[in-house]
C-alpha positions as CSV (number, residue, x, y, z in Angstrom):
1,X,-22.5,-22.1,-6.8
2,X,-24.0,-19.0,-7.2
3,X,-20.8,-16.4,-8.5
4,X,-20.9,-12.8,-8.9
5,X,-21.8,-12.2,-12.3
6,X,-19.1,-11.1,-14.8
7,X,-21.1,-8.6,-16.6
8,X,-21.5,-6.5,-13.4
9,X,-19.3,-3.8,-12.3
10,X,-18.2,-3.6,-8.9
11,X,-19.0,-0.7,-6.8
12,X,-16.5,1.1,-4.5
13,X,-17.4,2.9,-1.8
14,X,-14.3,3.8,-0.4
15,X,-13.6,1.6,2.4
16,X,-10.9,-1.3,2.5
17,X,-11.7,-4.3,3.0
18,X,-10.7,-7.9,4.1
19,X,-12.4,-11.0,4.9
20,X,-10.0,-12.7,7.6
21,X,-12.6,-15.2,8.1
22,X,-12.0,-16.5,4.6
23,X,-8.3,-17.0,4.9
24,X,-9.3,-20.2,7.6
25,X,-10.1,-22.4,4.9
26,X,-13.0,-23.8,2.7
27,X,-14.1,-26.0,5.2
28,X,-15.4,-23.0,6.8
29,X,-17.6,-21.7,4.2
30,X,-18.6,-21.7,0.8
31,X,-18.2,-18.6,-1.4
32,X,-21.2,-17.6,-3.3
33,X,-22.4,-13.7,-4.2
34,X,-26.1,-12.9,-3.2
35,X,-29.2,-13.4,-5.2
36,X,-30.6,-10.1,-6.7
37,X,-33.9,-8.4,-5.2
38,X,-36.0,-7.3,-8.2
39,X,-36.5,-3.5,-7.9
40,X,-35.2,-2.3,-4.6
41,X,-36.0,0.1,-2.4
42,X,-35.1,2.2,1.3
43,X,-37.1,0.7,4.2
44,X,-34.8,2.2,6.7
45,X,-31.1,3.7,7.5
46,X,-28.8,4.2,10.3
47,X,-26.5,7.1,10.1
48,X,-25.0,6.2,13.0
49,X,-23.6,2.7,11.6
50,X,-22.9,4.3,8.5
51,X,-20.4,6.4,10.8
52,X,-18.7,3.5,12.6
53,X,-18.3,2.1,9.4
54,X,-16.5,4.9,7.9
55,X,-19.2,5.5,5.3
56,X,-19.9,8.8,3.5
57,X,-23.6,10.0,4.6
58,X,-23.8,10.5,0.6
59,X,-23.7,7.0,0.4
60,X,-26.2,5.9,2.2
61,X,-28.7,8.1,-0.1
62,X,-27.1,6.9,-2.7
63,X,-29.3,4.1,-5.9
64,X,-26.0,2.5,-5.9
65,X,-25.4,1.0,-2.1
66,X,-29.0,0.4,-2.6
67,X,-28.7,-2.0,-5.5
68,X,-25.0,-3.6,-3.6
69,X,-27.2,-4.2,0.1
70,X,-30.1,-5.3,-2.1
71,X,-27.3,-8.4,-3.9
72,X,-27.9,-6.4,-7.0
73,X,-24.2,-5.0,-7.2
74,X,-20.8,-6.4,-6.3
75,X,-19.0,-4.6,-3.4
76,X,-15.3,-3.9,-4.5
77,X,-12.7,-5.4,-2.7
78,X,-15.3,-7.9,-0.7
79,X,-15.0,-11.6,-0.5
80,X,-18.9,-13.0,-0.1
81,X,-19.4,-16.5,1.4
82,X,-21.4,-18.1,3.6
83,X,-20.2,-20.0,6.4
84,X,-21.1,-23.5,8.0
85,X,-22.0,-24.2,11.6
86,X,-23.8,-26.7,13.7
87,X,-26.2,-26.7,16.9
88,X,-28.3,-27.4,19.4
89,X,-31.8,-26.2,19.0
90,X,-34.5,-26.1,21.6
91,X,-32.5,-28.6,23.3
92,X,-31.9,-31.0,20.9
93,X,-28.5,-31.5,18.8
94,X,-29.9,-30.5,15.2
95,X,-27.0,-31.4,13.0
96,X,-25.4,-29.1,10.4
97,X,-26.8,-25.8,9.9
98,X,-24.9,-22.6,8.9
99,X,-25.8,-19.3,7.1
100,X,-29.0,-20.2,5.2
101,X,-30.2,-17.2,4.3
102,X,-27.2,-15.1,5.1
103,X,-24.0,-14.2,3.2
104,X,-21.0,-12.1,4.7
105,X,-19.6,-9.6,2.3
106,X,-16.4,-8.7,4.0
107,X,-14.9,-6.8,7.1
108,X,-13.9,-3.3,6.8
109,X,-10.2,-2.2,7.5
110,X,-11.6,-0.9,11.2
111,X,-13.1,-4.9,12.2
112,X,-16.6,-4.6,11.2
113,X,-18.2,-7.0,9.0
114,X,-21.3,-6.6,6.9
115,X,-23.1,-9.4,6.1
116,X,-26.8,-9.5,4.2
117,X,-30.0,-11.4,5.7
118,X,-32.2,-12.3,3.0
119,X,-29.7,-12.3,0.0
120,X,-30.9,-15.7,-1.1
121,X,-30.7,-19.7,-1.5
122,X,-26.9,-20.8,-0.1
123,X,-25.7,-24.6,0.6
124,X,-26.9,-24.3,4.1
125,X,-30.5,-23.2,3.3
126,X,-31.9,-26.9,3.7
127,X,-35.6,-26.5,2.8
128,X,-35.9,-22.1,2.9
129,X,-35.5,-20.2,0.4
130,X,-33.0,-18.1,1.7
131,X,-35.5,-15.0,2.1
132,X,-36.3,-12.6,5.0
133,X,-39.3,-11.2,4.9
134,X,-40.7,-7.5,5.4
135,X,-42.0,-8.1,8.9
136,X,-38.7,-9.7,10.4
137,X,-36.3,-7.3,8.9
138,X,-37.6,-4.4,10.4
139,X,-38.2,-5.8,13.7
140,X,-34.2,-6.8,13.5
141,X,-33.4,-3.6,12.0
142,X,-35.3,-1.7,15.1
143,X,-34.4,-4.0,17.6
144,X,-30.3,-4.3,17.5
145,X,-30.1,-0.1,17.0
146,X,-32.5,-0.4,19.8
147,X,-29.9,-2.9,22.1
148,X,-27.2,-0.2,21.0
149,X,-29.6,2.4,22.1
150,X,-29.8,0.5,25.7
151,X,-26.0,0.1,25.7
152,X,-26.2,-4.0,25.3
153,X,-23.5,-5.9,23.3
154,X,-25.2,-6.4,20.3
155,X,-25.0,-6.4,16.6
156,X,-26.0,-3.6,14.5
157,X,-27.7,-3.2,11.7
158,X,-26.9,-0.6,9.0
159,X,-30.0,-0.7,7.1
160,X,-33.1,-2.6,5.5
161,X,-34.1,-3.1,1.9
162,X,-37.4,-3.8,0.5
163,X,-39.0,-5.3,-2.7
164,X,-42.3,-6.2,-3.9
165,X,-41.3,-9.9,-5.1
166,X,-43.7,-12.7,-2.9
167,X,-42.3,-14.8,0.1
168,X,-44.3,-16.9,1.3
169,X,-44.4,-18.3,4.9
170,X,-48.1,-18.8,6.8
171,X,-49.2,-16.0,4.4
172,X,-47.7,-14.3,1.2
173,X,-45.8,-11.5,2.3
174,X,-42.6,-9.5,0.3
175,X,-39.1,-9.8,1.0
176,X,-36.8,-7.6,2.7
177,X,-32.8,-7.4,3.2
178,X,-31.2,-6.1,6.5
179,X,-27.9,-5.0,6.3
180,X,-26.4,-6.8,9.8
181,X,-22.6,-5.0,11.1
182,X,-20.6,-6.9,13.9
183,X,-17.1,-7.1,14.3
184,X,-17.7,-11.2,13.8
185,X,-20.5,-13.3,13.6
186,X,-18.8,-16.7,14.7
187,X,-21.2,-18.5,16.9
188,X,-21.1,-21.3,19.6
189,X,-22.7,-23.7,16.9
190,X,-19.3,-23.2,14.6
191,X,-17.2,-24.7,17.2
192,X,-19.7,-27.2,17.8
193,X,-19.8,-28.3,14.0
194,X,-16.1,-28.9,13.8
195,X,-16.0,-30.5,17.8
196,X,-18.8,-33.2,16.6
197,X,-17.7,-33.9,13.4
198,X,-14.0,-34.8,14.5
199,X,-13.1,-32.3,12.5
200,X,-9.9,-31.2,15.6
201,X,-7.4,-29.6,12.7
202,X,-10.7,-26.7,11.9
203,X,-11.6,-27.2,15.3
204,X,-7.8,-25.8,16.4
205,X,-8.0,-23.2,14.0
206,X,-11.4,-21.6,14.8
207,X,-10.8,-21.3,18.5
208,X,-6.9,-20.1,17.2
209,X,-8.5,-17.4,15.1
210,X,-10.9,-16.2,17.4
211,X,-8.4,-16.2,20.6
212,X,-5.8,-14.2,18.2
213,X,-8.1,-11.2,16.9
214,X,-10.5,-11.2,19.7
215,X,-9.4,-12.6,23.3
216,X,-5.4,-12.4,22.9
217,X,-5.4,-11.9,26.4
218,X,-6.0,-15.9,27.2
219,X,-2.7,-16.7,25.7
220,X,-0.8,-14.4,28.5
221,X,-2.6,-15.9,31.3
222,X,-1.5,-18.1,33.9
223,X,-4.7,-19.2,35.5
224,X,-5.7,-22.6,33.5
225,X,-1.6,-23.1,33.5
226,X,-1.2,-22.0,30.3
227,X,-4.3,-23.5,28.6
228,X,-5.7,-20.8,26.2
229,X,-8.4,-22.7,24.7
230,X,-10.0,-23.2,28.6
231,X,-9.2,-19.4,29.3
232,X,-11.2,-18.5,25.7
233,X,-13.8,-20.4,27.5
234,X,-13.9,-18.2,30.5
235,X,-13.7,-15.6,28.6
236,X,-16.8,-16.2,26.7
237,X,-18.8,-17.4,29.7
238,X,-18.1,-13.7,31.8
239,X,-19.1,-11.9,28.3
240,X,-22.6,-14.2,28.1
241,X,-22.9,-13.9,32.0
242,X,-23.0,-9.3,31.1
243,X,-24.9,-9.9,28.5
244,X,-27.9,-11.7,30.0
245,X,-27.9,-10.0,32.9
246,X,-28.7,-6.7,30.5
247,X,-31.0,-8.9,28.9
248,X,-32.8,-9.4,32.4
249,X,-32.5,-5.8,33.8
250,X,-34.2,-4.4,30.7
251,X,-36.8,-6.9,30.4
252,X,-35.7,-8.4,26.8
253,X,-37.0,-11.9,25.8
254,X,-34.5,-13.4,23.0
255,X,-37.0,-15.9,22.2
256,X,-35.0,-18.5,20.6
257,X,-31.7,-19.2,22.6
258,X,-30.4,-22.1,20.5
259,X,-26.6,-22.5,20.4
260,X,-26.1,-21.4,16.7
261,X,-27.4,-18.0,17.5
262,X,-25.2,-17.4,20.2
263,X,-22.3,-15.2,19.6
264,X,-18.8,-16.5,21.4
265,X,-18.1,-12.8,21.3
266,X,-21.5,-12.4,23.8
267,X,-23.1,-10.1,21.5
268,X,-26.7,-10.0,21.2
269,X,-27.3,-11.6,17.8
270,X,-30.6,-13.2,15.2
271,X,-33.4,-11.5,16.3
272,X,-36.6,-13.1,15.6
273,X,-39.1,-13.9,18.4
274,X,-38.0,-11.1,20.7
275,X,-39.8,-9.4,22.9
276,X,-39.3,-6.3,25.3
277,X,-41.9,-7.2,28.6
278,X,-44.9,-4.9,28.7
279,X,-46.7,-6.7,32.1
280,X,-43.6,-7.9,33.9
281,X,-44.2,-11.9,34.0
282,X,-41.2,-13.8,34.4
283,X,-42.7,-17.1,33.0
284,X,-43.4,-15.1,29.6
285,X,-42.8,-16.8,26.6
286,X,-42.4,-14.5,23.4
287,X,-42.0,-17.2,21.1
288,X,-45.1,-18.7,19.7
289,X,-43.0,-21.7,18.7
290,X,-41.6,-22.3,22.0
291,X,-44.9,-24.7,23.4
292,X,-42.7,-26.0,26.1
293,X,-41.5,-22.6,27.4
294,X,-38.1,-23.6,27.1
295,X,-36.7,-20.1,26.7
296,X,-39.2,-18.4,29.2
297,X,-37.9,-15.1,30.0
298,X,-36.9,-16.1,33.6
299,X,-35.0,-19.4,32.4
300,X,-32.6,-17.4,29.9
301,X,-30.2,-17.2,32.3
302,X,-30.1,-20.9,32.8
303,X,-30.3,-21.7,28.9
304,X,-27.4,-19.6,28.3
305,X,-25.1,-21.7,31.0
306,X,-26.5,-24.8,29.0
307,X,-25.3,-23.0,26.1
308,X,-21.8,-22.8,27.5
309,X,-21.6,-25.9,28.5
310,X,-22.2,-27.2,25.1
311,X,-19.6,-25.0,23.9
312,X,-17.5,-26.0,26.7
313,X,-17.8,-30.0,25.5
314,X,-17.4,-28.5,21.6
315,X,-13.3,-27.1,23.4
316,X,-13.1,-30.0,25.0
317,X,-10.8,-31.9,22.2
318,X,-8.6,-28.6,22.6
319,X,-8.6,-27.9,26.7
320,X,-8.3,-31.9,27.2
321,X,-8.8,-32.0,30.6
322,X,-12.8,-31.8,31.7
323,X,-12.0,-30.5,35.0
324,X,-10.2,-27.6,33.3
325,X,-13.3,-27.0,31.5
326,X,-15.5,-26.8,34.2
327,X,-13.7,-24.8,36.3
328,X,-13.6,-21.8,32.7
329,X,-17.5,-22.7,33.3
330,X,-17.8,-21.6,36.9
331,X,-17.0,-18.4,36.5
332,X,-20.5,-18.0,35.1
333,X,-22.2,-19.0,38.1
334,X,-20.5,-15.5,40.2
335,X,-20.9,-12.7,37.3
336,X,-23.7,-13.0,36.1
337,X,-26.0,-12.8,39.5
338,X,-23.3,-9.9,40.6
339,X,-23.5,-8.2,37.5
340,X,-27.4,-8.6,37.8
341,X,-27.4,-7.1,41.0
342,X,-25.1,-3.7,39.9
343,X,-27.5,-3.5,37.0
344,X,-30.5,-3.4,39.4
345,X,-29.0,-1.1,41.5
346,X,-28.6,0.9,39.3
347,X,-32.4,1.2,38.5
348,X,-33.0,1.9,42.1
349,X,-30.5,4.9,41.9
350,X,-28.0,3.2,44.1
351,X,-24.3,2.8,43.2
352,X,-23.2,-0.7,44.1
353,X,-21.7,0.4,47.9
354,X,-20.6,-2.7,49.2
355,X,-21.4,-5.2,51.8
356,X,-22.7,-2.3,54.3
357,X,-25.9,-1.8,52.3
358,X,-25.6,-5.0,50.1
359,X,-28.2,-7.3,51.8
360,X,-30.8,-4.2,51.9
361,X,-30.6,-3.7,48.4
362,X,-30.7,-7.0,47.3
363,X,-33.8,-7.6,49.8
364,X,-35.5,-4.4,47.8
365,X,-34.7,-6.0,44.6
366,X,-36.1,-9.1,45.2
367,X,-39.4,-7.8,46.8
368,X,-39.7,-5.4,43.9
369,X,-40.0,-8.0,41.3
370,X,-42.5,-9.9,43.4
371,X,-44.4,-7.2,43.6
372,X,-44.2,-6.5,39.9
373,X,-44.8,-10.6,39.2
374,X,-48.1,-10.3,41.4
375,X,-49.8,-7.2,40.0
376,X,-48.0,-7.5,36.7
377,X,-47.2,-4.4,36.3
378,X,-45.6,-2.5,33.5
379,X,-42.2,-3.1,33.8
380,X,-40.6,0.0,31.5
381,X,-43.2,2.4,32.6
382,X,-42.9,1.2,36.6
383,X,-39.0,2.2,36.3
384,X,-38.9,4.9,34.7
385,X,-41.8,6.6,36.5
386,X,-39.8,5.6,39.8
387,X,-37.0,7.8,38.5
388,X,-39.2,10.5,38.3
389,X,-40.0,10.1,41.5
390,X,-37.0,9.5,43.0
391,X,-36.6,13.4,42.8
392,X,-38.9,13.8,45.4
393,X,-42.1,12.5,47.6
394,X,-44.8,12.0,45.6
395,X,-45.1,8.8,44.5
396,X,-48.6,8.4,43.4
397,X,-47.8,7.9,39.9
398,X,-45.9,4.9,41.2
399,X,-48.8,3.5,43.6
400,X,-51.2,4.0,40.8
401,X,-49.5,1.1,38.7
402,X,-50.2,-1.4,41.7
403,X,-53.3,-3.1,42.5
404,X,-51.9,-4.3,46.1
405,X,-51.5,-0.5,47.2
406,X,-50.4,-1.4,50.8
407,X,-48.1,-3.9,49.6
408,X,-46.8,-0.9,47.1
409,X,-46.3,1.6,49.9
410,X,-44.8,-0.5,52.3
411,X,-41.8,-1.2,49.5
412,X,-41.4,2.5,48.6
413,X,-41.6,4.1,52.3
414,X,-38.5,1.2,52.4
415,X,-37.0,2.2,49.2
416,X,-37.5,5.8,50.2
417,X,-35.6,5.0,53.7
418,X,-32.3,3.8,51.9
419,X,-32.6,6.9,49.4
420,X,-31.4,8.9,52.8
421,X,-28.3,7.2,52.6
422,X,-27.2,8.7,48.9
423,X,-27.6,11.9,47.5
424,X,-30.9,12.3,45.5
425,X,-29.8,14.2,42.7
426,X,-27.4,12.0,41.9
427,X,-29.6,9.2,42.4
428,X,-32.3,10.6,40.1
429,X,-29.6,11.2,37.7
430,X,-28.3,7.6,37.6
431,X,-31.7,5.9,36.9
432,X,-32.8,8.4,34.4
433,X,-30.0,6.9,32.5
434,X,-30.6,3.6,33.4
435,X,-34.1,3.1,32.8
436,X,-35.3,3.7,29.2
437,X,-38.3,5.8,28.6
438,X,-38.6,3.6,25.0
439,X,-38.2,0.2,24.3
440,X,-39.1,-2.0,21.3
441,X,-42.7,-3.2,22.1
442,X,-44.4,-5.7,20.2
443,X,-47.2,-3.2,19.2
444,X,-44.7,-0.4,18.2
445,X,-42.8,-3.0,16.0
446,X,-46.2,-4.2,14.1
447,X,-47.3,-0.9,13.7
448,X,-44.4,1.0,11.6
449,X,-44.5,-2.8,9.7
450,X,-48.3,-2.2,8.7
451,X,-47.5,1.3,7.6
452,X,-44.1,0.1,6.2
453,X,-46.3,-2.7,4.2
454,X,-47.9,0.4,2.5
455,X,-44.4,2.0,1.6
456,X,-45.4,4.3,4.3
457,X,-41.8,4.1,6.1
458,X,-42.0,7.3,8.6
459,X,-43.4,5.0,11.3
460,X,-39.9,3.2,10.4
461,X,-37.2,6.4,10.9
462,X,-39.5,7.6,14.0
463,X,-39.1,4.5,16.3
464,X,-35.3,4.0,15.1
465,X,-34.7,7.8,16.4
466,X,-36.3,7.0,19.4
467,X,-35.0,3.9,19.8
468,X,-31.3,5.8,19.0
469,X,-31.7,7.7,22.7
470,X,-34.2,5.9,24.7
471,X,-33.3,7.6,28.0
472,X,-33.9,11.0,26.9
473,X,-37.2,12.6,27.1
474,X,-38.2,13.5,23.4
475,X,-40.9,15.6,24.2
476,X,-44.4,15.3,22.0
477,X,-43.8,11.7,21.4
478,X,-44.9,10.6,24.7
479,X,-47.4,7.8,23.4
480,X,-44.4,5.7,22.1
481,X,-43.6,5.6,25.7
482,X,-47.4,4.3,26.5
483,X,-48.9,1.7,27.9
484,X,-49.9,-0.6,24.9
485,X,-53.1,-1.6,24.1
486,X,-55.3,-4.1,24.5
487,X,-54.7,-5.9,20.8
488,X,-50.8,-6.2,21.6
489,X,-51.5,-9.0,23.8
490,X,-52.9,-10.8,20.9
491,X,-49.9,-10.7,18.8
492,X,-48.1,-13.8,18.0
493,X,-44.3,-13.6,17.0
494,X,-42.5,-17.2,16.2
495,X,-39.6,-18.8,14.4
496,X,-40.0,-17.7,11.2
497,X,-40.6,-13.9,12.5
């Protein structure tokens, strides 16, 4: 068990803290402090998470937090461990898992707990070595201030530490720690461990802790009669259901939708393969890994009611009764596609107006997308340059995206039609905010990484303050909102990215 060491002195950095997770018991977890990173140094900071943490901006400058987020310092007051969960993974039910290369420090006095990616071996490493590599940080540091940027439930991350000490994985590259912030990170594959084990007493208090700090409202509720445990289920499946449907209005690719990196909080959470869509193609597959295309882009929605219904068998012990359990399922089934559809709306500058107009805008939705699918267009660029136009007549900026030009006016003299009916302005206004000029692309990602790779980390602090307000215009950075070229195709992201 790998201890703080004595010898060290613990850092304070003026927060309280707590670890509630730690009071359910050591069959939860195993407490361990993180393995030190020879000679740290900055990759990247978020001011903004320093803030909803409560930390002092001097802080974050500061050798000190750099040697605690790099596991070269004990954190005063924290508790670190590393929890145990179970899962399903590309289908298939893989056993024990749990935080392998991942150790929680503690939760700070306002819910938000900080946990370090990278810090080293732990019980649940199997055959890793605990280490996250340069490349992947990044790309998760980037990507979940990126989802905040967006306005999707995700975790955050306060910042990335680098070293020069070797990793190897297809090649030798150098390790990295990313500073991850969520108010929890319990997952669908932690109810799952306990559920399959016959482990019911952990079981009981799992879906007890998580109902209490998180969902107290299913204990007040009369609509399973009473049943919290089927109502926490409900609960999780309409938070999942938003959550994707962001994931699909955006054009986000998770990559690897396995049940232990699912949050029950429906936070997006473990970002490896991702991928934002350049050429919209809803059979995409971001994950090199993935040979059978189980988590295609357009099957997400699908793999995360498979999810729930594994988390739904995992409650079952607790709900009892299976028809109580699928009826907490079925809620999934009406909010997502209805929360889908407000989303879309949205990006067509029309506020969700009821049945009057519903089956026209759902009619332009769908014909939309086709027409994206079949010319494979750019889907952020298409979207945003439609807001643009929005504002007025000329659409040729819009047409000159298409390859099937008829087919492409025929759709916007009918999109233009239903504008009529709603005020431009507002209209305009509306998708500006709801379609990003930036997103995360694959190329933008590997290029601040090669620079990064250099200790060139500019490329790093540009994308993330980008990425920070993705709907504004930023002028004189316009080729981050590019097309992107011809090598990004070629680039291969996987598992172990």
């Amino acid at each position: 068990m790998n201890m703080a060491p004595s010898n060290l002195k613990t850092l304070d950095v003026g927060l309280t803290w707590r670890n509630s997770f730690a009071q359910l018991g050591r069959s939860f977890y195993t407490p361990l402090a993180p393995q030190p990173l020879p000679a740290p140094y900055w990759v990247g900071r978020s001011a903004s998470v320093a803030k909803a943490l409560g930390l002092d901006s001097d802080w974050l400058n500061s050798q000190e937090l750099l040697e605690v987020l790099s596991g070269n310092q004990p954190l005063s007051g924290t508790q670190p461990l590393a929890s145990v969960y179970s899962g399903h993974q590309f289908g298939q039910w893989a056993g024990q898992l749990g935080d392998g290369r991942a150790i929680l420090l503690g939760e700070t006095e306002g819910g938000l707990e900080l946990q370090l990616k990278g810090a080293g071996l732990t019980p649940y490493s199997r055959r890793g070595d605990g280490r996250a590599v340069l490349r992947s940080s990044i790309r998760e540091f980037l990507c979940s201030e990126a989802m905040q940027g967006l306005g999707i439930a995700t975790s955050r991350a306060l910042c990335v530490t680098g070293s020069d000490e070797e990793i190897y994985r297809e090649s030798i590259e150098t390790a990295a720690v990313v500073t991850r912030v969520a108010p929890s990170f319990v997952r669908f594959g932690h109810f799952e461990h306990f559920s399959h084990s016959g482990q019911h007493a952990q079981l009981k208090t799992l879906a007890d802790y998580v109902i209490d700090k998180f969902y107290p409202e299913c204990r007040t509720g009369d609509q399973f009669a009473g049943n919290p445990y089927a109502a926490l289920l409900q609960a999780v499946s309409e938070r999942t259901a938003h959550m994707v449907a962001q994931w699909q209005s955006v054009g986000f690719c998770h990559g690897v939708m396995n049940t232990d990196n699912m949050s029950v909080l429906g936070l997006t959470i473990d970002y490896g393969p991702f991928q934002f869509l350049d050429a919209y193609d809803p059979d995409h597959v971001c994950n090199h890994s993935d040979d059978r295309g189980r988590y295609a882009f357009n099957k997400q929605p699908n793999i995360a009611h498979w999810n729930l219904f594994c988390l739904g068998q995992a409650l079952l012990p607790l709900i009892s009764e299976q028809e109580l359990a699928l009826a907490a399922l079925e809620s999934y089934k009406t909010v997502f596609p209805a929360a889908f559809e407000k989303l879309m709306c949205a990006k067509l500058g029309l506020a969700h107006a009821g049945d009057s107009t519903a089956a026209v805008d759902r009619l332009l939705i769908e014909d939309i997308l086709k027409l994206l699918a079949q010319d494979r267009v750019d889907y952020t660029i298409f979207w945003r340059r439609l807001s643009h136009a929005s504002a007025g007549t000329d659409n040729q900026t819009v047409r000159d995206l298409f390859l099937d030009r008829h087919a492409a006016d025929a759709w916007l003299l009918r999109y233009s039609e239903r504008l009529t009916q709603v005020a431009r302005g507002l209209a305009t206004d509306l998708m500006l905010k709801t379609n990003p000029k930036f997103v995360l692309r694959n190329h933008l990602g590997e290029q601040s990484i090669r620079a990064a790779k250099l200790k060139d980390f500019s490329q790093v602090d540009t994308l993330l303050n980008l990425l920070e307000s993705p709907f504004e215009e930023h002028p004189g950075f316009e080729a981050y909102a590019d097309f992107p070229p011809d090598w990004a195709s070629s680039i291969e992201i996987s598992c172990s990215s």
